[in-house]
PAZAPA-4460 file (N, C-alpha, C; in steps of 0.05 Angstrom, whole numbers, plus 32768, in hexadecimal, padded with zeros to 4 digits):
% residues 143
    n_x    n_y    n_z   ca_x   ca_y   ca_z    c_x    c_y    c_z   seq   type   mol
   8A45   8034   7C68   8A43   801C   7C78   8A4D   8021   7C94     1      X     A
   8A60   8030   7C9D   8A73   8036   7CAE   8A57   804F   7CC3     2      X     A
   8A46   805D   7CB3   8A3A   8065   7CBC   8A20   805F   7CCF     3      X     A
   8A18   803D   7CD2   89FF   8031   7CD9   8A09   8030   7CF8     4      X     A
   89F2   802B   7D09   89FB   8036   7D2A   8A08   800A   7D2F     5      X     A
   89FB   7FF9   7D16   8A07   7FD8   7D21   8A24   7FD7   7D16     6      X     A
   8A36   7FE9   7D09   8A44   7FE9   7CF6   8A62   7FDF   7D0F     7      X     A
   8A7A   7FD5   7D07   8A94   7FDC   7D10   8A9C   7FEC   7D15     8      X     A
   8A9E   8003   7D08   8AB2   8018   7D0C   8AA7   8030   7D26     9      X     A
   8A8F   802A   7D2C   8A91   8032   7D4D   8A9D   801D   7D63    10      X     A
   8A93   8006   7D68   8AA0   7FFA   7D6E   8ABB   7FF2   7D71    11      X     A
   8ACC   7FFC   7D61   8AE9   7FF8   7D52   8AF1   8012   7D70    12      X     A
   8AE4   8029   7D68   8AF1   8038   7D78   8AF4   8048   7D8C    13      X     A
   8AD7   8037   7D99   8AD1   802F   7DB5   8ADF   8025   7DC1    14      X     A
   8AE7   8005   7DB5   8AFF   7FF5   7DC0   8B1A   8009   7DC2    15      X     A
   8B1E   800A   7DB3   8B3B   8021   7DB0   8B3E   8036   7DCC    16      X     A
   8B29   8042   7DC7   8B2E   8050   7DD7   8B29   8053   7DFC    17      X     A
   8B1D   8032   7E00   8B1F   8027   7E16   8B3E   8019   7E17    18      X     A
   8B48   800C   7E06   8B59   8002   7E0A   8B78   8021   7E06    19      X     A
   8B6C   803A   7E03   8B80   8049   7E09   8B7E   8051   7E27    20      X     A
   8B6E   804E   7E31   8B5F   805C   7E50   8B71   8041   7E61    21      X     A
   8B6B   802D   7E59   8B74   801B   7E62   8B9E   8013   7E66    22      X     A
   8BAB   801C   7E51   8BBD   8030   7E52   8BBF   803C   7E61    23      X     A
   8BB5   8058   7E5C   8BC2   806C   7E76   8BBF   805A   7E8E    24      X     A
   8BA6   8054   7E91   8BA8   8048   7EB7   8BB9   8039   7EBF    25      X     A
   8BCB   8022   7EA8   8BDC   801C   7EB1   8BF7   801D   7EB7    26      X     A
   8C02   8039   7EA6   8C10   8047   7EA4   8C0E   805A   7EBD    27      X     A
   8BFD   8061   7EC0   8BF3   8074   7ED8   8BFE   8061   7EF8    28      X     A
   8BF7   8045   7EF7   8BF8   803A   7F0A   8C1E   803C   7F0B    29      X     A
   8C26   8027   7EF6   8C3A   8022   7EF9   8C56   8044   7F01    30      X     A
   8C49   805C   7EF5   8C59   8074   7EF9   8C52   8078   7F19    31      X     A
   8C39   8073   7F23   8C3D   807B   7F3F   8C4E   8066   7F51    32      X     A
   8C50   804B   7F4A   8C5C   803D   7F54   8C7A   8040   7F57    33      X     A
   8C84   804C   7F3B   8C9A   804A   7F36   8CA1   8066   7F48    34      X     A
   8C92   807A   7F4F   8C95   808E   7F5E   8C9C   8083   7F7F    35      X     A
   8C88   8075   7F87   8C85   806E   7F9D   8CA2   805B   7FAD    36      X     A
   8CAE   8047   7F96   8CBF   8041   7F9F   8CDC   804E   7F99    37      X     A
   8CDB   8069   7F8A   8CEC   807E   7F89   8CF0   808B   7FA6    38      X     A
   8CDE   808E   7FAA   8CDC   80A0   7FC9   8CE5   8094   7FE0    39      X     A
   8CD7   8071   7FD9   8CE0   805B   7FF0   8D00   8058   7FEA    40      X     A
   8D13   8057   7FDF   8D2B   8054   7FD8   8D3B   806B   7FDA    41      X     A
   8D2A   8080   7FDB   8D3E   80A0   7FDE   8D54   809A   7FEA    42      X     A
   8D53   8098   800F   8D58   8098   801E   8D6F   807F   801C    43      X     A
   8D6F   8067   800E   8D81   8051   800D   8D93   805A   7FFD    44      X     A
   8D82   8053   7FE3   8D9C   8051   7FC9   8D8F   806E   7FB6    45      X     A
   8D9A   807E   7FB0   8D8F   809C   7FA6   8D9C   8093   7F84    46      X     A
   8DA2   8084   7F7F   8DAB   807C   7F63   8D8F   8077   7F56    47      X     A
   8D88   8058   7F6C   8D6F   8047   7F5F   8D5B   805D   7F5B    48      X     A
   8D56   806A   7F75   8D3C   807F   7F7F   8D37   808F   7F62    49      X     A
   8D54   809D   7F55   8D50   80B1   7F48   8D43   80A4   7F2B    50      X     A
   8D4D   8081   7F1F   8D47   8077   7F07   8D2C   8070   7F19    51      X     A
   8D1F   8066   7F2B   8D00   8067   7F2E   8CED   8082   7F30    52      X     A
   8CFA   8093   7F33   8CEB   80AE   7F27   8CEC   80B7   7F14    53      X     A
   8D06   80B4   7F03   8D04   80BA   7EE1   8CF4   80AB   7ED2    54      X     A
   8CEB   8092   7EE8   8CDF   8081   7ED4   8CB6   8088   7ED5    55      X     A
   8CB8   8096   7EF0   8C99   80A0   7EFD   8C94   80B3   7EEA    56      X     A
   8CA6   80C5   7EEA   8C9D   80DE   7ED6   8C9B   80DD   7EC1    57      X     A
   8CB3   80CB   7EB7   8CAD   80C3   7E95   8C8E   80BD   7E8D    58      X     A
   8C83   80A2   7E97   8C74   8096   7EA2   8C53   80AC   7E9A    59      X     A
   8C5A   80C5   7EB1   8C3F   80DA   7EB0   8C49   80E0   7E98    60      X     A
   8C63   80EE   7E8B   8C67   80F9   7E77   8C58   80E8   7E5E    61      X     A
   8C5C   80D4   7E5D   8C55   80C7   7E4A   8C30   80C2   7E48    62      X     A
   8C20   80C7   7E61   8C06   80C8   7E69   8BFF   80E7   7E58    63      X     A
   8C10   80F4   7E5A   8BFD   810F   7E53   8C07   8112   7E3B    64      X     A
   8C17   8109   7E2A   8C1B   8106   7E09   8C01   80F5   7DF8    65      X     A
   8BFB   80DE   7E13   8BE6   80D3   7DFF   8BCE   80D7   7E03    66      X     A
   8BCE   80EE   7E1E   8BAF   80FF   7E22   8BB4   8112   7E08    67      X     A
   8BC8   811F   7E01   8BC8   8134   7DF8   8BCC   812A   7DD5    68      X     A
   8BCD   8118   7DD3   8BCD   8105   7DB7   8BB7   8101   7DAA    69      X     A
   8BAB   80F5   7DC0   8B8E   80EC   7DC3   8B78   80F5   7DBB    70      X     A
   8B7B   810C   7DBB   8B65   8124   7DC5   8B58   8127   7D9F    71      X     A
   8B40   8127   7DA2   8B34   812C   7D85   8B3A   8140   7D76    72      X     A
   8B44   8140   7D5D   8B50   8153   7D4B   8B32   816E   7D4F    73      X     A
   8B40   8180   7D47   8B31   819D   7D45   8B23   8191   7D28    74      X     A
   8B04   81A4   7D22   8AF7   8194   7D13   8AFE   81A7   7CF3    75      X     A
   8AFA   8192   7CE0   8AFD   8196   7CC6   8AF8   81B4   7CBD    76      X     A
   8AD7   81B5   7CC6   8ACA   81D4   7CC0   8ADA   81E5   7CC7    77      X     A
   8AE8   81E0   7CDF   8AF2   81FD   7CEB   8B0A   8205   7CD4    78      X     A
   8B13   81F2   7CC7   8B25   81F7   7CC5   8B24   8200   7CA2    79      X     A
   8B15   81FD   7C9C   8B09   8200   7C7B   8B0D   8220   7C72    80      X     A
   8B19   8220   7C5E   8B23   8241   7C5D   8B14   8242   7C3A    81      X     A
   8B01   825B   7C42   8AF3   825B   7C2C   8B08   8268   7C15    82      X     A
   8AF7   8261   7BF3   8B03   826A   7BDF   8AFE   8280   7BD9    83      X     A
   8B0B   8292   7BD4   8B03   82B1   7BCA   8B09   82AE   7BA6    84      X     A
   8AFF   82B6   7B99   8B0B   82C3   7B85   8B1A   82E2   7B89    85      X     A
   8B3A   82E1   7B7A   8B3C   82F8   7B77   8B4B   8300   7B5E    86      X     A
   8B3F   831C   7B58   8B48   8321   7B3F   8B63   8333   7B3B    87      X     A
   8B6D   8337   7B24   8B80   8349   7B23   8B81   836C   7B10    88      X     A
   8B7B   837B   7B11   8B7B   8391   7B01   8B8F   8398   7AEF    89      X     A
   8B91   839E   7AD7   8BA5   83A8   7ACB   8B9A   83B7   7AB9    90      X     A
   8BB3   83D2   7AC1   8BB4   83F1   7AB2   8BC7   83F9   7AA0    91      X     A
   8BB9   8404   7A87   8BD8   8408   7A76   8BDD   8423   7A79    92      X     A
   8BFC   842F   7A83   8BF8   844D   7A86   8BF9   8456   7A6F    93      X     A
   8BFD   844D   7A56   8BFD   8461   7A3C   8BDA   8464   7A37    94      X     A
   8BDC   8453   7A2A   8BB3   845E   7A25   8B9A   8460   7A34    95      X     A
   8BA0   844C   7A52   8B90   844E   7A66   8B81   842E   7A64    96      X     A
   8B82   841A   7A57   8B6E   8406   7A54   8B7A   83F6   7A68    97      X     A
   8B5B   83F3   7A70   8B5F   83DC   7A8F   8B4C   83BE   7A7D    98      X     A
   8B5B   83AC   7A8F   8B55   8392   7A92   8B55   8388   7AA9    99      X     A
   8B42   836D   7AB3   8B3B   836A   7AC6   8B3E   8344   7AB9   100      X     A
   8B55   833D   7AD7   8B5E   8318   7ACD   8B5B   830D   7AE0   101      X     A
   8B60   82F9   7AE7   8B5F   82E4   7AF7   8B7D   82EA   7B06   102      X     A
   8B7E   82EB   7B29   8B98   82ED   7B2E   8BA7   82D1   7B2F   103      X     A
   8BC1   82DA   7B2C   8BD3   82CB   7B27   8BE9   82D0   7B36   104      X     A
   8BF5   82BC   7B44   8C0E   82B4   7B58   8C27   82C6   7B4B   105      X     A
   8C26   82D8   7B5E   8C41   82EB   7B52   8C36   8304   7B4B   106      X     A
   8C20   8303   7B4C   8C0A   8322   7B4C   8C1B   8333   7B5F   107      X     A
   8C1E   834F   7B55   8C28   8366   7B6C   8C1B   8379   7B64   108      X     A
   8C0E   8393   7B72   8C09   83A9   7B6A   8C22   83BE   7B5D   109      X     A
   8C20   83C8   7B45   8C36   83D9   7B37   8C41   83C5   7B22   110      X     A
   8C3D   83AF   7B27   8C4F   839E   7B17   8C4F   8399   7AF2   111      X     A
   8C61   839E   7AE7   8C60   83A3   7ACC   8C51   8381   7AC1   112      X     A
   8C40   8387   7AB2   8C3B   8362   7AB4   8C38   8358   7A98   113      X     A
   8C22   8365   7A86   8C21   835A   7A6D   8C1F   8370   7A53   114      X     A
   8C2E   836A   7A40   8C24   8381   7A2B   8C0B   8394   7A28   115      X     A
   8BFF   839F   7A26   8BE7   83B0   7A1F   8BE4   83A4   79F7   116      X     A
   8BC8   8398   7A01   8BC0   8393   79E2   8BAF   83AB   79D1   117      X     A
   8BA9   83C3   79D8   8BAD   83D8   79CA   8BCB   83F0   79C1   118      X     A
   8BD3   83F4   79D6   8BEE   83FF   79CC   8C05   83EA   79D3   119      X     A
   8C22   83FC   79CE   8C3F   83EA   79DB   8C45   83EE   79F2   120      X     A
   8C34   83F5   7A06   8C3D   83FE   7A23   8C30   83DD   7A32   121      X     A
   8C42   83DE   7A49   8C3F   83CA   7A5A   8C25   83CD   7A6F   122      X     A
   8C1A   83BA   7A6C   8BFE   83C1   7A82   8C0D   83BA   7AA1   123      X     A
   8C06   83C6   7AB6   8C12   83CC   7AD2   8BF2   83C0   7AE2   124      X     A
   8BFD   83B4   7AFA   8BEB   83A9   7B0B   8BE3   83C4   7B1B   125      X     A
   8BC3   83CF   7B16   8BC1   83E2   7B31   8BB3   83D5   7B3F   126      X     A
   8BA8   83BE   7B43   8B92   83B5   7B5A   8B91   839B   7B59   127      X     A
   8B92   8390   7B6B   8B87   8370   7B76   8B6E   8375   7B8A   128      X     A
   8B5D   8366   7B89   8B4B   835F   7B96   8B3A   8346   7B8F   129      X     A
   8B29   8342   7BA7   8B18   8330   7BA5   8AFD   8334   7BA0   130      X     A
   8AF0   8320   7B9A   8AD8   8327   7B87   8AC7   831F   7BA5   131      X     A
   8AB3   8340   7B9D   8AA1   833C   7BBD   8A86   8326   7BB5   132      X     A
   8A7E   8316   7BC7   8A66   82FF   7BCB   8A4C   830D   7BCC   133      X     A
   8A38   830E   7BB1   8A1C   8312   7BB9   8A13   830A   7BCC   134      X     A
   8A0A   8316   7BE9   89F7   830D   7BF5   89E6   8304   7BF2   135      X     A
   89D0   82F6   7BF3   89C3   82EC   7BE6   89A6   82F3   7C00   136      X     A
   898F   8302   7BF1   897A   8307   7C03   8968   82FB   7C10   137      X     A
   895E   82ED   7C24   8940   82E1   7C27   8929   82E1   7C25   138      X     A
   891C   82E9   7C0D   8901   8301   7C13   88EB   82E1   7C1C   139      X     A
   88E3   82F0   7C2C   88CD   82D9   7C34   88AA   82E7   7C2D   140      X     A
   8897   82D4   7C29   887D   82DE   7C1C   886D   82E0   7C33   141      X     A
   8864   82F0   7C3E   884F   82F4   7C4D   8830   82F3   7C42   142      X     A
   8821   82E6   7C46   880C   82E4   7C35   87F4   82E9   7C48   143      X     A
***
């Protein structure tokens, strides 16, 4: 619904984001002002001058937090971290039988891990890796 071009939710944040523009400018106004009669007062009272320029700068400071607020998040895709499978190897050094598992959190290479279901020796991690992705070909038909 949110998707149709008569829908609200463009609208919604159209407004929004005129009424943030609308913001800065008057933040914008009021920091140069507050600058302006900093500068006009230097010269009198250097107390007032200095709280009408802490208040100018604040003022921009607070302009470029909500430029920098503002600003559209970095997009989903970029950020999407593909899934690998990866597996884990295990070798028994008494008889030699390998198995090949699913890795598991706490996987190390050398690592003593599970009995050997042919002899009494402990099967030892020699390899982790990930399982490489068929390419997949395009043959196209020329006819």
């Amino acid at each position: 619904m949110g998707d149709k071009p008569g829908s609200a939710a463009p609208a919604a944040s159209m407004t929004a984001s005129w009424v943030a523009y609308a913001a800065i400018l008057i933040v914008g106004l009021l920091s140069l002002f507050s600058l302006y009669m900093g500068f006009l007062n230097y010269s009198t009272n250097q107390d007032i001058a200095l709280v009408y320029m802490f208040i100018g700068a604040a003022g921009f400071a607070a302009i470029g937090y909500m430029l920098f607020k503002g600003r559209s998040p970095v997009k989903q895709d970029a950020l999407d971290v593909k899934k690998v499978e990866v597996f884990t190897t295990l070798e028994c050094p008494k008889c030699q039988q390998k198995r090949v598992r699913d890795f598991k959190r706490g996987d190390y290479v050398f690592k003593d891990d599970e009995p050997c279901t042919r002899c009494d020796g402990m099967m030892v991690i020699t390899r982790i890796a990930r399982k490489k992705e068929e390419k997949k070909k395009e043959e196209s038909s020329w006819l």
